[in-house]
mmCIF file of the N, C-alpha and C atoms, coordinates in Angstrom:
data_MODEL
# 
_entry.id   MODEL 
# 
loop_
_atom_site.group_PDB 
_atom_site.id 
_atom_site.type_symbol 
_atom_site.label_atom_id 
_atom_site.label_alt_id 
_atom_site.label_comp_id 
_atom_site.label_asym_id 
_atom_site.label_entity_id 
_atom_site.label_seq_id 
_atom_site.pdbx_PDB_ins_code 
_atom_site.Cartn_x 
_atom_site.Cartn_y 
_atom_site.Cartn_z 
_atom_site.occupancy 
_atom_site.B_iso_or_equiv 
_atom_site.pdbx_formal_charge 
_atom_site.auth_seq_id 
_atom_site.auth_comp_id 
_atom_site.auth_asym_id 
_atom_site.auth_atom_id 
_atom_site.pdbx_PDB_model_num 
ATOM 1   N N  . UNK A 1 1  ? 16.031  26.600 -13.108 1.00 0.00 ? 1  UNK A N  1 
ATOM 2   C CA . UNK A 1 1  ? 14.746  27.003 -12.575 1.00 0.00 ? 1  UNK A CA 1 
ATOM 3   C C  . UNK A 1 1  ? 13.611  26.570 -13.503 1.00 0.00 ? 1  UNK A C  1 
ATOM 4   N N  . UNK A 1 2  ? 13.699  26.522 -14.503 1.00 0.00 ? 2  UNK A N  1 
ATOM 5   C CA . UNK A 1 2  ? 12.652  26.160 -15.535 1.00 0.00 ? 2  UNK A CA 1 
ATOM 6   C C  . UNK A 1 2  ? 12.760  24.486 -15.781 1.00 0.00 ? 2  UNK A C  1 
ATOM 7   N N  . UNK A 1 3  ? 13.584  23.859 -15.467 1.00 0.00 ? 3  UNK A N  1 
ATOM 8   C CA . UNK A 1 3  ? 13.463  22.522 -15.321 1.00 0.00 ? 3  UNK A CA 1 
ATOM 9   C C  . UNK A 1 3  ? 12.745  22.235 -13.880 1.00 0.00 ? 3  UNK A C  1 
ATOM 10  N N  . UNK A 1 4  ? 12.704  22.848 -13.196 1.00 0.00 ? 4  UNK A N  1 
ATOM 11  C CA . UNK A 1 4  ? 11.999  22.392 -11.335 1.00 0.00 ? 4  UNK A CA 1 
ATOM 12  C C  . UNK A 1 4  ? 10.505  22.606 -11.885 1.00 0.00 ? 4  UNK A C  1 
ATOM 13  N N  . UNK A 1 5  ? 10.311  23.751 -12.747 1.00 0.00 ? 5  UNK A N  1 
ATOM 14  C CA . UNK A 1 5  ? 8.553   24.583 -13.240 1.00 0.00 ? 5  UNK A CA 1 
ATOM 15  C C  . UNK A 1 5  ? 8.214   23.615 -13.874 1.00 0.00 ? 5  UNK A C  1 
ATOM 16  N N  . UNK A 1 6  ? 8.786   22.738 -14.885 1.00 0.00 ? 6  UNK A N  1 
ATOM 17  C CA . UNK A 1 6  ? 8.377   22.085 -15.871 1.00 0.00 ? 6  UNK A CA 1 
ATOM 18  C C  . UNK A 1 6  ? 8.248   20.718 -14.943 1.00 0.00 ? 6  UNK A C  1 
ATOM 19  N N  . UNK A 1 7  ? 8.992   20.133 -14.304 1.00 0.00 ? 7  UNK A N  1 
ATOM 20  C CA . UNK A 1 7  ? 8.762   18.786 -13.218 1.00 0.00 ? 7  UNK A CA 1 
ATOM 21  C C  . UNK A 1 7  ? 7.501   19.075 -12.781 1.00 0.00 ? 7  UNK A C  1 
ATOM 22  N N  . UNK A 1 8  ? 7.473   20.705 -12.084 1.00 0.00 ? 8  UNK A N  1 
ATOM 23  C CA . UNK A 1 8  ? 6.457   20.603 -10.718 1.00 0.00 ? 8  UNK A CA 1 
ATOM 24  C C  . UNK A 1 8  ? 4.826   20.644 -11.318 1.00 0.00 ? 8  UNK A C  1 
ATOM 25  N N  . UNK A 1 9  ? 5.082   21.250 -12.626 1.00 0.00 ? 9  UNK A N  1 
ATOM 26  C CA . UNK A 1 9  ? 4.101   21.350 -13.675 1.00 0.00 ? 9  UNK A CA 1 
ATOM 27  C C  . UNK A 1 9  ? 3.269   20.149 -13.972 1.00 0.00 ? 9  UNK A C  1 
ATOM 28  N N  . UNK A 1 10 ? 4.356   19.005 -14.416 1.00 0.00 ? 10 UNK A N  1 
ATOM 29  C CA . UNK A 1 10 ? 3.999   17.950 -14.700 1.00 0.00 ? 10 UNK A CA 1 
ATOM 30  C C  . UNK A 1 10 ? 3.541   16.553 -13.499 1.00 0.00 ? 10 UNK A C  1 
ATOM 31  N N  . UNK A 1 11 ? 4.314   17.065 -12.236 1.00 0.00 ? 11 UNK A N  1 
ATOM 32  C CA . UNK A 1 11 ? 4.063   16.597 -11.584 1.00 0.00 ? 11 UNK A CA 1 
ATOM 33  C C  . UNK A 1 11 ? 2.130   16.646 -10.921 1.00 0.00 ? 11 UNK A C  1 
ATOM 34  N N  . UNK A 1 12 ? 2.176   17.875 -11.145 1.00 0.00 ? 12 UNK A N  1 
ATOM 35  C CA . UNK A 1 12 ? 0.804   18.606 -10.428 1.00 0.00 ? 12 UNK A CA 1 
ATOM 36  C C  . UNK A 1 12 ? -0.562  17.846 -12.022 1.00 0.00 ? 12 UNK A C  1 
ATOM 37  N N  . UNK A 1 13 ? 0.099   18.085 -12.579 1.00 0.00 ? 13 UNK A N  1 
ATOM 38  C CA . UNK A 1 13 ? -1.409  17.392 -13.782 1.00 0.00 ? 13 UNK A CA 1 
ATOM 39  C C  . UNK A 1 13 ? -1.008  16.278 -13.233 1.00 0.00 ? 13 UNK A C  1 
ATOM 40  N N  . UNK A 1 14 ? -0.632  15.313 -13.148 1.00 0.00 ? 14 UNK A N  1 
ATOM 41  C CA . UNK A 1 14 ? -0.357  13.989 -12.384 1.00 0.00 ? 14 UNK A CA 1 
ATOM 42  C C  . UNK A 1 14 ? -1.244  13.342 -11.571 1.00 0.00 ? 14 UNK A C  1 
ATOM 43  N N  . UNK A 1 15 ? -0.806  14.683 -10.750 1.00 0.00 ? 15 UNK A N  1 
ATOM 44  C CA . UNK A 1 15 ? -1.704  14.509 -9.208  1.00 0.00 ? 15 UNK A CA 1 
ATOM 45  C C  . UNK A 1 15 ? -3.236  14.801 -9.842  1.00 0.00 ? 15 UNK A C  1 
ATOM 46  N N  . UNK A 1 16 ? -3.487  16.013 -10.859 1.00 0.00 ? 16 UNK A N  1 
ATOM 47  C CA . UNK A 1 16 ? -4.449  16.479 -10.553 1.00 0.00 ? 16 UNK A CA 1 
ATOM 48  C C  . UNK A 1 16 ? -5.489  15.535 -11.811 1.00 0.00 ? 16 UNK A C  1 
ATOM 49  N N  . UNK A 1 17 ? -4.871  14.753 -12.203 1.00 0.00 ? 17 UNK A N  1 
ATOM 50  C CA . UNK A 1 17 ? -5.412  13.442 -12.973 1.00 0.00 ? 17 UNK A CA 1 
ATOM 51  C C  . UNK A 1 17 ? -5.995  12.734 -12.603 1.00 0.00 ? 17 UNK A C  1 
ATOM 52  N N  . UNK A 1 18 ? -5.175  12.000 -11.158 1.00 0.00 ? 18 UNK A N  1 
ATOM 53  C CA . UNK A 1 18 ? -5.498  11.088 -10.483 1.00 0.00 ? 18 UNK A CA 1 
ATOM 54  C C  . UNK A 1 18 ? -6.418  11.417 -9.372  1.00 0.00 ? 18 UNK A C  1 
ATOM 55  N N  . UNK A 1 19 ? -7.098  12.764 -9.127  1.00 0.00 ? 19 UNK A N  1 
ATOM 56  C CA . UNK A 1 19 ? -7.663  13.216 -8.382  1.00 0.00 ? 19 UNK A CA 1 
ATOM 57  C C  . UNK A 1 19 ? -9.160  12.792 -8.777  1.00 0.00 ? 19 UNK A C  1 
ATOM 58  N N  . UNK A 1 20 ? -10.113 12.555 -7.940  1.00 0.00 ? 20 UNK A N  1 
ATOM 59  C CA . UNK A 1 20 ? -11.578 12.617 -8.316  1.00 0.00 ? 20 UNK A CA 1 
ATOM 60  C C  . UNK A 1 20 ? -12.093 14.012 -8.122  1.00 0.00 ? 20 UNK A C  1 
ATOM 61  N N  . UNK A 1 21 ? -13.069 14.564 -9.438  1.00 0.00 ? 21 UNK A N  1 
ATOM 62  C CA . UNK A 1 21 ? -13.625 16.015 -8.849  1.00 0.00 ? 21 UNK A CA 1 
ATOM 63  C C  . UNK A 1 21 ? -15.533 15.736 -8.771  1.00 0.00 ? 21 UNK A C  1 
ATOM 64  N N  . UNK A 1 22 ? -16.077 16.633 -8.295  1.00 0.00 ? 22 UNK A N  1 
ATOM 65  C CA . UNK A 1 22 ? -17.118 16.665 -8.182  1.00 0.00 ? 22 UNK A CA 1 
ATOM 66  C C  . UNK A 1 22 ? -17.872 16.068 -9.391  1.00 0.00 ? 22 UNK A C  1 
ATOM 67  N N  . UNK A 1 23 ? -17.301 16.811 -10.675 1.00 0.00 ? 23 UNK A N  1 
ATOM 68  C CA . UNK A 1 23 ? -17.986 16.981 -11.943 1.00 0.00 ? 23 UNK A CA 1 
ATOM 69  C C  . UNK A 1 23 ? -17.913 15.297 -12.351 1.00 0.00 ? 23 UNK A C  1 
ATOM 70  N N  . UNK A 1 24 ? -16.837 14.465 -11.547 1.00 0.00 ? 24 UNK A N  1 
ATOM 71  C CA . UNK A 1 24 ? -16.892 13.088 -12.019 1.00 0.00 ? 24 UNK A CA 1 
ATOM 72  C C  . UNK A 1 24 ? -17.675 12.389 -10.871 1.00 0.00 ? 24 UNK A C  1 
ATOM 73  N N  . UNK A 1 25 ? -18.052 12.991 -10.199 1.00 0.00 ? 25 UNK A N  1 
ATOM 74  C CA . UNK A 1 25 ? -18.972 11.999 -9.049  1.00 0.00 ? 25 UNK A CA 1 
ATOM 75  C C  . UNK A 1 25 ? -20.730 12.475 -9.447  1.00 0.00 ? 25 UNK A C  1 
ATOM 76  N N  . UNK A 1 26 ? -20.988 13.934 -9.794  1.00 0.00 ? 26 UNK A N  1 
ATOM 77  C CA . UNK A 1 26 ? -22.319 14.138 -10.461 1.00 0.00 ? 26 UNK A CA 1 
ATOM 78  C C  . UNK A 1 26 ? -22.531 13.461 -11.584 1.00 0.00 ? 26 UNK A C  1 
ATOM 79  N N  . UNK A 1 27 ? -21.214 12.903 -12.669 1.00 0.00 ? 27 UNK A N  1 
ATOM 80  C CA . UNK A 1 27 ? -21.733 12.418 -13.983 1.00 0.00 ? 27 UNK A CA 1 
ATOM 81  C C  . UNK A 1 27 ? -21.928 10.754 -13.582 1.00 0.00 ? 27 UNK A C  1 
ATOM 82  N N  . UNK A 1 28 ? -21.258 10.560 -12.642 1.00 0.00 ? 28 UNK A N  1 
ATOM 83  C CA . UNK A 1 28 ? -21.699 8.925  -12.454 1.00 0.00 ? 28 UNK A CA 1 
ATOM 84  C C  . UNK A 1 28 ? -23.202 8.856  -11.832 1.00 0.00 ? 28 UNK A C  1 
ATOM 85  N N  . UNK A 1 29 ? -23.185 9.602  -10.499 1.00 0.00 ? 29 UNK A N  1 
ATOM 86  C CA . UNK A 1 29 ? -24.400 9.163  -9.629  1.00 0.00 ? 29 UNK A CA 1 
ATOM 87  C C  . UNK A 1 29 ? -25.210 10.965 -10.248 1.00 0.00 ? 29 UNK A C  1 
ATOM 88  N N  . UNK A 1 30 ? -26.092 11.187 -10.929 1.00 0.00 ? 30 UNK A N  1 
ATOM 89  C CA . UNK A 1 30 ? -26.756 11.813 -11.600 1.00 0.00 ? 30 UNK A CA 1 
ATOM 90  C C  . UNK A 1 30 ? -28.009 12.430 -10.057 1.00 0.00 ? 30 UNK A C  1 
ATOM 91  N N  . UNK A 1 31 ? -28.070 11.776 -9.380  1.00 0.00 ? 31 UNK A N  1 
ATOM 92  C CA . UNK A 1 31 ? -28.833 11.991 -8.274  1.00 0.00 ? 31 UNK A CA 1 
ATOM 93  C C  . UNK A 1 31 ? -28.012 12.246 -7.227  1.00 0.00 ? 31 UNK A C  1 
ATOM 94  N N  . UNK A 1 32 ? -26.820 12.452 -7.093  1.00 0.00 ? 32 UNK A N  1 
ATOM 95  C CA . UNK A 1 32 ? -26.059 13.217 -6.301  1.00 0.00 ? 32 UNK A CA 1 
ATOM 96  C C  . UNK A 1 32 ? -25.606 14.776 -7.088  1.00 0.00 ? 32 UNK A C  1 
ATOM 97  N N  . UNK A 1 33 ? -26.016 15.866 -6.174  1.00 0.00 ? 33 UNK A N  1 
ATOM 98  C CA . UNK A 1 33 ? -26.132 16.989 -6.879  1.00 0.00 ? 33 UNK A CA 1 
ATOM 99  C C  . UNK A 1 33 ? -25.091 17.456 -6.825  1.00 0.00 ? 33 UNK A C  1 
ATOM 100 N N  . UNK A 1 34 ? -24.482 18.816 -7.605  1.00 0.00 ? 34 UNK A N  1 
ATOM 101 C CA . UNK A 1 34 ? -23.254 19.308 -7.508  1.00 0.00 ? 34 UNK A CA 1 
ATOM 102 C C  . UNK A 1 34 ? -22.463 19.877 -6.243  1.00 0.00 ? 34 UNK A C  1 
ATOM 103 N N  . UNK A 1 35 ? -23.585 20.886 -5.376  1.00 0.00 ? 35 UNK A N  1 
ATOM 104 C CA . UNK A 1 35 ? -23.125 21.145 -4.204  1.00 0.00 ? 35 UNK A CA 1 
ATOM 105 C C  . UNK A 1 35 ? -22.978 19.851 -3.431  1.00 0.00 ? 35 UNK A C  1 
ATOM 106 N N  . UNK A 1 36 ? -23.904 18.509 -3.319  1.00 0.00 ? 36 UNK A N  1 
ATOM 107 C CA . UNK A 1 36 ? -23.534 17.264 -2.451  1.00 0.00 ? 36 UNK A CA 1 
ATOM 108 C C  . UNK A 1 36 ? -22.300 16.932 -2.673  1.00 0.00 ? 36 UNK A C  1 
ATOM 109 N N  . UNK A 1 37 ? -21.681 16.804 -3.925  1.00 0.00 ? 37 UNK A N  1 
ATOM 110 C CA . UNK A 1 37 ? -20.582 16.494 -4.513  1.00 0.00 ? 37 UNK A CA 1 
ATOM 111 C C  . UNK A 1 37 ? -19.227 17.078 -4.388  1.00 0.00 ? 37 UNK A C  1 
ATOM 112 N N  . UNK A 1 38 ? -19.129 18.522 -4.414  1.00 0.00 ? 38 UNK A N  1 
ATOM 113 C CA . UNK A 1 38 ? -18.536 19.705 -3.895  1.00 0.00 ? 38 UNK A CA 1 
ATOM 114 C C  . UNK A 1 38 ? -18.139 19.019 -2.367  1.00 0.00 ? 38 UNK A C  1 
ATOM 115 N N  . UNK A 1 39 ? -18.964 18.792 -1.448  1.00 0.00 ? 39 UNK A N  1 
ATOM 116 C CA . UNK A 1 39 ? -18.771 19.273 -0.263  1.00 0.00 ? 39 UNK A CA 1 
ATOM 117 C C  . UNK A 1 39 ? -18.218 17.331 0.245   1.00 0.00 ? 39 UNK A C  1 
ATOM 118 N N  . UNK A 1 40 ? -18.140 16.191 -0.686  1.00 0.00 ? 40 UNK A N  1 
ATOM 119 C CA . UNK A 1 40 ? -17.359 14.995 0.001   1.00 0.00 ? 40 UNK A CA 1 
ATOM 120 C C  . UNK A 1 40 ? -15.895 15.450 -0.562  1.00 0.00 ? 40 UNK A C  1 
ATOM 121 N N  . UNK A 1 41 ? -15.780 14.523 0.902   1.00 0.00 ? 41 UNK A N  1 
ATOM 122 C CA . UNK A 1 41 ? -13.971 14.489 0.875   1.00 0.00 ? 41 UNK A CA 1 
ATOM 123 C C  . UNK A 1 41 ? -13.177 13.595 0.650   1.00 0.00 ? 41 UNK A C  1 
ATOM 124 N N  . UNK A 1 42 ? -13.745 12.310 1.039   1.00 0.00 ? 42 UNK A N  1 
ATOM 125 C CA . UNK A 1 42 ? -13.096 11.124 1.259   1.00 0.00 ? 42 UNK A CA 1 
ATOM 126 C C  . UNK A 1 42 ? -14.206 9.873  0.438   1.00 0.00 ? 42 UNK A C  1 
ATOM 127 N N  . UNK A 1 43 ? -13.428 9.071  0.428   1.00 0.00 ? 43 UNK A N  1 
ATOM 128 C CA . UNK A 1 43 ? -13.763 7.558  -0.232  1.00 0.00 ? 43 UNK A CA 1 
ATOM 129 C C  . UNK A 1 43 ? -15.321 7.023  1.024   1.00 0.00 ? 43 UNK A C  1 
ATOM 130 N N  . UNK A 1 44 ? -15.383 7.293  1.973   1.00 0.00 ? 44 UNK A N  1 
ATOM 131 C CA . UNK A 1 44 ? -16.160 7.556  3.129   1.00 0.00 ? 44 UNK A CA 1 
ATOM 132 C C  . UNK A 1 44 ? -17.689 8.314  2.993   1.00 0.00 ? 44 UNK A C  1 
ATOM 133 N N  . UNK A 1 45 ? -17.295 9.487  2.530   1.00 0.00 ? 45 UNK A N  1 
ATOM 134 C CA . UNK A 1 45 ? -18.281 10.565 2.380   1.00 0.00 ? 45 UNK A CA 1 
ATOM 135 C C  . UNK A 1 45 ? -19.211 10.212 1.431   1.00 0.00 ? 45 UNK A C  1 
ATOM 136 N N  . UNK A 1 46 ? -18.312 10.191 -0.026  1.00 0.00 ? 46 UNK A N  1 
ATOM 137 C CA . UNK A 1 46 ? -19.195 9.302  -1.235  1.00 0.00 ? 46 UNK A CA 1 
ATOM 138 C C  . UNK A 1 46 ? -19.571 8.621  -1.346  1.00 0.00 ? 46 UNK A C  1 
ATOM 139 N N  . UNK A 1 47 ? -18.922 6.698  -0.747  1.00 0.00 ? 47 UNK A N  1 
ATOM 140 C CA . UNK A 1 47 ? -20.217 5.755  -0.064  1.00 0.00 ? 47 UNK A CA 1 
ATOM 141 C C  . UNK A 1 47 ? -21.531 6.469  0.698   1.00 0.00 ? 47 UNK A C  1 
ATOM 142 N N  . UNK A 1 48 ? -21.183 7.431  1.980   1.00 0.00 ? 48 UNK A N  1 
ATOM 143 C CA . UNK A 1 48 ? -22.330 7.542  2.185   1.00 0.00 ? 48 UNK A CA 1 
ATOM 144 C C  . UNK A 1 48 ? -23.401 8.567  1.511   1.00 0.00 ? 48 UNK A C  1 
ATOM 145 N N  . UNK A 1 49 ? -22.787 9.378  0.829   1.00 0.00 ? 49 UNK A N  1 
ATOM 146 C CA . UNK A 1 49 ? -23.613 10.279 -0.083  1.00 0.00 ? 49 UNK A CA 1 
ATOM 147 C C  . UNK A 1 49 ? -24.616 9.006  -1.120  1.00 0.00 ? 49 UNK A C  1 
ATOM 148 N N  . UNK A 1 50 ? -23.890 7.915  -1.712  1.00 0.00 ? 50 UNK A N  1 
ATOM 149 C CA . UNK A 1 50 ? -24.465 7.298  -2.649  1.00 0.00 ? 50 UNK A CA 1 
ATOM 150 C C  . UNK A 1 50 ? -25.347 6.754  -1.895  1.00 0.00 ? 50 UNK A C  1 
ATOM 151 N N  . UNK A 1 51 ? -25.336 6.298  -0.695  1.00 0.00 ? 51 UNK A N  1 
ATOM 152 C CA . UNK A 1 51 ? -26.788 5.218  -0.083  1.00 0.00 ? 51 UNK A CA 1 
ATOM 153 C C  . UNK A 1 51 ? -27.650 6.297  0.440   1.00 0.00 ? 51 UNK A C  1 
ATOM 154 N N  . UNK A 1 52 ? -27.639 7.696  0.872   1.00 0.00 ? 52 UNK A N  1 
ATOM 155 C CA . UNK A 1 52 ? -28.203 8.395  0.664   1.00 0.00 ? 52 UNK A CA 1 
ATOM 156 C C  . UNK A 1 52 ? -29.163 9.106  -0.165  1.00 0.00 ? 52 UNK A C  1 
ATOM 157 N N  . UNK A 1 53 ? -28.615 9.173  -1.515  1.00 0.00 ? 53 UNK A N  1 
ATOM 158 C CA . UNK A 1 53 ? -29.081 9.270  -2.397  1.00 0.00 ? 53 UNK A CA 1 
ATOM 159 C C  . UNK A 1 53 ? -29.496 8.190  -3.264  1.00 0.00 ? 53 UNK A C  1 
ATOM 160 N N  . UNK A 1 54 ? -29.710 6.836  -2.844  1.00 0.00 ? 54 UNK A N  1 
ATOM 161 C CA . UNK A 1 54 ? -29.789 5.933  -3.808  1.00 0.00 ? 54 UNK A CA 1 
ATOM 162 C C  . UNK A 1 54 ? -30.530 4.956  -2.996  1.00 0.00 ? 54 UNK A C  1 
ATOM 163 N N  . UNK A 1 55 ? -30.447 4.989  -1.904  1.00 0.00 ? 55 UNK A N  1 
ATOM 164 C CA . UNK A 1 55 ? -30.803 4.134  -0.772  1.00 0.00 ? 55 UNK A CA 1 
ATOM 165 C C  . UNK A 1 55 ? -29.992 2.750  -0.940  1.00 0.00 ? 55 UNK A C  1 
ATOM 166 N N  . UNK A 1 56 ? -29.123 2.819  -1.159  1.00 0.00 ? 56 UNK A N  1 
ATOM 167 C CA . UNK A 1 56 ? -28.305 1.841  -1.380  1.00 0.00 ? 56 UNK A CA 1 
ATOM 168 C C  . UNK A 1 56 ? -28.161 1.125  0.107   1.00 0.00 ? 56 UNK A C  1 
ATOM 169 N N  . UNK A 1 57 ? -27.855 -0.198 0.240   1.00 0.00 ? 57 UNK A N  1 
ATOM 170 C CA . UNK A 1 57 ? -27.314 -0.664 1.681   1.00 0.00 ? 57 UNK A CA 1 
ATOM 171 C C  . UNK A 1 57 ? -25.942 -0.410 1.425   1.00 0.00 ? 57 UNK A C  1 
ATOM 172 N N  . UNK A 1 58 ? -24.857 -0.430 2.483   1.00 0.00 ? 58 UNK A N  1 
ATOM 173 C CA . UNK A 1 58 ? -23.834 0.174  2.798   1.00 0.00 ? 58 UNK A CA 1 
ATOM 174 C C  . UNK A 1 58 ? -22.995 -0.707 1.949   1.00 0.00 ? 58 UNK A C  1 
ATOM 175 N N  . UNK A 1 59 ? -22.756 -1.906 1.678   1.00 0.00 ? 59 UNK A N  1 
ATOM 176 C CA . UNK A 1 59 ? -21.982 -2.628 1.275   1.00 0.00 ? 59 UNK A CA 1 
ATOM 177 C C  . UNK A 1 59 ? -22.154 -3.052 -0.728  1.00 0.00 ? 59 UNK A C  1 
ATOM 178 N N  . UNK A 1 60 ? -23.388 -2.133 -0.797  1.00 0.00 ? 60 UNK A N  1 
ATOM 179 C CA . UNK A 1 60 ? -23.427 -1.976 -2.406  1.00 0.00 ? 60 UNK A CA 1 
ATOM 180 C C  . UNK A 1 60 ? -22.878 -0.735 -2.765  1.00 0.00 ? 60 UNK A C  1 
ATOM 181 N N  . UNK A 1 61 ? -23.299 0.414  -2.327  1.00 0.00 ? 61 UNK A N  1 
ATOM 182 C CA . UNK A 1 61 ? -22.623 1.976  -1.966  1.00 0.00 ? 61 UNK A CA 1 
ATOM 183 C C  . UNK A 1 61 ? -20.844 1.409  -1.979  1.00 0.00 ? 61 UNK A C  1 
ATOM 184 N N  . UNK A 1 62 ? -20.561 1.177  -1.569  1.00 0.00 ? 62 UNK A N  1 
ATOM 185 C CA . UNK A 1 62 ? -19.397 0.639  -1.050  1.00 0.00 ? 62 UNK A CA 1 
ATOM 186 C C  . UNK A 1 62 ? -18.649 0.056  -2.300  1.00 0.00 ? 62 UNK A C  1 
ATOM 187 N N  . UNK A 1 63 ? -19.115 -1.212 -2.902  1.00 0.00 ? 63 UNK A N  1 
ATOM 188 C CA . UNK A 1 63 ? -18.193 -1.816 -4.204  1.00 0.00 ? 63 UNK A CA 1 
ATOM 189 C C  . UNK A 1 63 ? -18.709 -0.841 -5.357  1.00 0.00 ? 63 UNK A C  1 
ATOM 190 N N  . UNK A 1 64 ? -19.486 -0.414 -5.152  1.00 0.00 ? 64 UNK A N  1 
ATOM 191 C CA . UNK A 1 64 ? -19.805 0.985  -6.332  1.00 0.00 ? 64 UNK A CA 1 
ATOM 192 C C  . UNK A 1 64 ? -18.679 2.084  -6.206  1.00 0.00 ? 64 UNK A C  1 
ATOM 193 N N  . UNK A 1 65 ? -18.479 2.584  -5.584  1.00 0.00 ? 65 UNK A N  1 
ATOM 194 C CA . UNK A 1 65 ? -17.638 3.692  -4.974  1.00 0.00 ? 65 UNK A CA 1 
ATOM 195 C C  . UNK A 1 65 ? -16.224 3.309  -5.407  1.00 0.00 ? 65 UNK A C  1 
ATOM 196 N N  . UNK A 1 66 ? -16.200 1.506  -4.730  1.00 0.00 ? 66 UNK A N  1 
ATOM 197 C CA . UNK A 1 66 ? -14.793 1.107  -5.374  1.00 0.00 ? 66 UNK A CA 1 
ATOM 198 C C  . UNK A 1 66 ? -14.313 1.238  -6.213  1.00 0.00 ? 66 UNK A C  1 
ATOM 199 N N  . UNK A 1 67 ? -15.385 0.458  -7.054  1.00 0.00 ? 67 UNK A N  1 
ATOM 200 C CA . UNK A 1 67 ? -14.866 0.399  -8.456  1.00 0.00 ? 67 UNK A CA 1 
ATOM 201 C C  . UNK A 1 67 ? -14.652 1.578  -9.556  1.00 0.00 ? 67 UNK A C  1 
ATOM 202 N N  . UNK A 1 68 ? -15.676 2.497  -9.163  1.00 0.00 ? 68 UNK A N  1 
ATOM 203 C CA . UNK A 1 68 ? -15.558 4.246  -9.554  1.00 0.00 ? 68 UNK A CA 1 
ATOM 204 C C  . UNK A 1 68 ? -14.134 4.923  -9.073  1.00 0.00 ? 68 UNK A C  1 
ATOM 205 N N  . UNK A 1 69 ? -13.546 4.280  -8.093  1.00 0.00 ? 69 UNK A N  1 
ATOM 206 C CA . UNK A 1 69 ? -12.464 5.096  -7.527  1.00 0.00 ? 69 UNK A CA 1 
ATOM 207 C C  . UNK A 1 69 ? -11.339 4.986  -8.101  1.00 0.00 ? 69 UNK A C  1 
ATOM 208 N N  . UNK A 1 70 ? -10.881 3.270  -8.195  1.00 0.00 ? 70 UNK A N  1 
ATOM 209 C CA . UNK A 1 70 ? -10.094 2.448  -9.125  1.00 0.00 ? 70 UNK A CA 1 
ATOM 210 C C  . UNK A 1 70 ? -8.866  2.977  -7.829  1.00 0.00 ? 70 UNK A C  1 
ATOM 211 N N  . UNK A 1 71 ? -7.752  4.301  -8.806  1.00 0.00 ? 71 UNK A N  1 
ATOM 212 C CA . UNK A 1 71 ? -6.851  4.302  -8.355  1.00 0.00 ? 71 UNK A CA 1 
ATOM 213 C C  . UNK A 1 71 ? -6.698  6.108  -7.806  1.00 0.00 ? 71 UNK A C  1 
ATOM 214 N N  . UNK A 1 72 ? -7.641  6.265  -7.957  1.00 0.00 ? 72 UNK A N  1 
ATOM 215 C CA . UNK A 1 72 ? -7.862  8.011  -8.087  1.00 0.00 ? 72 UNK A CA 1 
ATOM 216 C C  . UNK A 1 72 ? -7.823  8.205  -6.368  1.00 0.00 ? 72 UNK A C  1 
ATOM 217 N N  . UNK A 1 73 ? -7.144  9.655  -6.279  1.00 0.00 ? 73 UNK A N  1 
ATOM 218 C CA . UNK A 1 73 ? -7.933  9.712  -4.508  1.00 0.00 ? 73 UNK A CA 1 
ATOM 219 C C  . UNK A 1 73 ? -8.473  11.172 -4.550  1.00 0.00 ? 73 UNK A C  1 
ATOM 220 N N  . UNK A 1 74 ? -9.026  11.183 -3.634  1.00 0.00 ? 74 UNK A N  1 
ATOM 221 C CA . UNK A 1 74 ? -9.700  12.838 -3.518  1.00 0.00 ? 74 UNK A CA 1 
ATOM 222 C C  . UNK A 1 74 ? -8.602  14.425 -3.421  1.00 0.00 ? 74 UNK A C  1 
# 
C-alpha cells in the first residue's frame, strides 16, 4: 500500500508540474489579471485572453501562447 501512495504521489507532482497555473500565465502576460487567468481552461482561452488583453492579432496571440506552453497542458 505505501508503494501505490508513493507512485501515485509521484505520479501527481508529475502531472502537477506539467500543468500550467494561473500564477504562470499572470507572470508572463502581466496585463492579464489573476481572476482572467483563474477562469482559462484551454490552450484556446489563453490565445484569446492574450489578444484581448494585448490586442494582439490572432496568429501572434497564438505562437506566443505556443511557445509559453512548450509541453505543459492545463
Amino acid at each position: 500500500m505505501n508503494t501505490f501512495s508513493l507512485t501515485n504521489n509521484s505520479e501527481n507532482e508529475m502531472t502537477n508540474s506539467n500543468r500550467v497555473s494561473a500564477t504562470d500565465i499572470a507572470a508572463k502576460w502581466s496585463k492579464v489579471t489573476h481572476p482572467e487567468a483563474v477562469a482559462i481552461k484551454s490552450v484556446d482561452g489563453l490565445s484569446a485572453q492574450v489578444q484581448k488583453s494585448y490586442g494582439y492579432d490572432k496568429a501572434t496571440a497564438d505562437t506566443e501562447v505556443k511557445q509559453f506552453m512548450g509541453d505543459r497542458t492545463f
